[in-house]
N, C-alpha and C positions, 0 to 999 in steps of 0.2 A: 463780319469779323469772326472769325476762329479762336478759341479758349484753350487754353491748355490744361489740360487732366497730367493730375501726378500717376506717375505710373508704379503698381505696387505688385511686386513681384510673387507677393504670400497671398494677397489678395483672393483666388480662385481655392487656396490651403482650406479657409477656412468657413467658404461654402459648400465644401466637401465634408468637414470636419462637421459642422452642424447636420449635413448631411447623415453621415455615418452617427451620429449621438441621435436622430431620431430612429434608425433602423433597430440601436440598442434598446432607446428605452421601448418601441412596440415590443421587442423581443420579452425584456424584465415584465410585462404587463401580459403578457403572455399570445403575443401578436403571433404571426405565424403557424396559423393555428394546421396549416397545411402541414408539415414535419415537425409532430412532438417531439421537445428536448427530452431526451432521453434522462430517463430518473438513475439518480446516482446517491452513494452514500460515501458517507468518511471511514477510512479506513488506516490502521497502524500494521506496518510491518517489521517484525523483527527477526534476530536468530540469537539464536546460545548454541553452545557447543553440538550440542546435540540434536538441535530441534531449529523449525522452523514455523513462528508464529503470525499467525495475519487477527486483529481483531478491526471485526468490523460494526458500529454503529446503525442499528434497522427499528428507528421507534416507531412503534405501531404495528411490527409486523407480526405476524406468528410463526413459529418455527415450523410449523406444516405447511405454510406457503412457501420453502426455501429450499433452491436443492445446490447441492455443493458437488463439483467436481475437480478432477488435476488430471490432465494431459499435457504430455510433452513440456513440463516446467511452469506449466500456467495452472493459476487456482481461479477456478472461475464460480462464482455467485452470484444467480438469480434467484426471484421471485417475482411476487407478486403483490402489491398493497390494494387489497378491493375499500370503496367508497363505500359506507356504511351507512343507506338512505334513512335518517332518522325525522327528518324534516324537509321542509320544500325548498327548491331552490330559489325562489322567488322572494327570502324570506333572508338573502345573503345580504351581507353591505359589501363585504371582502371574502374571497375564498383562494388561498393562498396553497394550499396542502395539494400536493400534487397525488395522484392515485393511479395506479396502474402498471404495467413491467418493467421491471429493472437488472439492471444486468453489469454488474463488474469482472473483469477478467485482470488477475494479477500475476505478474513473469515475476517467479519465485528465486531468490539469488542463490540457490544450490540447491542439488537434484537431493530430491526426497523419498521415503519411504512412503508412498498414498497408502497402501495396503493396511498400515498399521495410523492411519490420520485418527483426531480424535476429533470430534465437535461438540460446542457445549453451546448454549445457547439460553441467557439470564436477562433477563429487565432489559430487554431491546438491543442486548451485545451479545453477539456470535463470535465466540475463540474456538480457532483452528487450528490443531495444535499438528505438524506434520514432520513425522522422527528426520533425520537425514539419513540418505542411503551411508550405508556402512562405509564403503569406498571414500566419502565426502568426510568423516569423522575423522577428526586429528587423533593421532597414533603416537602416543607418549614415547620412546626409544631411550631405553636404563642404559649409561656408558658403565662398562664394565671395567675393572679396573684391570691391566695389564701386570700380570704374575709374574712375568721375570724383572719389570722394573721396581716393584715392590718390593721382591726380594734382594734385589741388588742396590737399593735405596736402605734397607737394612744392615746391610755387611758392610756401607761406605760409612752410616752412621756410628757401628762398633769401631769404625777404622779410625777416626775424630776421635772417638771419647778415648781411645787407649793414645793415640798421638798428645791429648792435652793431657794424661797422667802422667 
């Protein structure tokens, strides 16, 4: 006697689906241990008229570990976070803080003046302060006022006031 099986067309979805959520969570747990996820930080970027601002968030690091460059429109910032052996590791329940090279590269929305960049560098935030090339800078343009329509706006006005006398 032969049975019949309902046939579920999602069915294989969501043996894949479990699938893929265990490849994530080894990932979050720090599985993969063959290609470190590359250490990244948060970052704001802004402009005003004149300037273009990136501030970047680095707790724990020191500003001697950090080198800042701009090429071809890109602001790029590495370093390094070294691990601070102060105790064993045998001695961890959780170690969460990730240590070692990090590297952001940010495409800057209008060309800048590097030459003149300023870096500051406070309580684990780094502001990059970079002027805009001159070229990129809006250019105020005064409308001048046209002198023969002025002066012929004046002799139409005399021409009214004597007409309504």
């Amino acid at each position: 006697m032969t049975s019949m099986i309902r046939f579920d067309p999602f069915g294989e979805f969501s043996s894949l689906r479990r699938a893929m959520d265990r490849v994530f969570d080894d990932f979050g747990r720090g599985g993969w241990r063959g290609s470190e996820a590359e250490l990244t930080f948060p970052i704001d970027l802004f402009e005003t008229e004149d300037s273009v601002t990136v501030k970047a968030v680095l707790p724990g690091i020191n500003p001697e570990d950090v080198e800042i460059s701009v090429s071809e429109g890109v602001l790029t910032v590495k370093g390094e976070s070294r691990l601070e052996q102060t105790s064993e590791r045998e001695n961890y329940y959780r170690q969460e803080i990730r240590y070692g090279a990090f590297s952001r590269s940010i495409p800057l929305p209008s060309r800048v003046n590097h030459e003149q960049a300023e870096a500051k560098f406070k309580d684990g935030v780094l502001m990059v302060t970079l002027p805009k090339a001159e070229e990129v800078r809006p250019k105020q343009i005064k409308i001048k006022p046209d002198t023969a329509q002025v002066d012929s706006g004046s002799d139409r006005s005399a021409e009214l006031t004597s007409a309504q006398n």
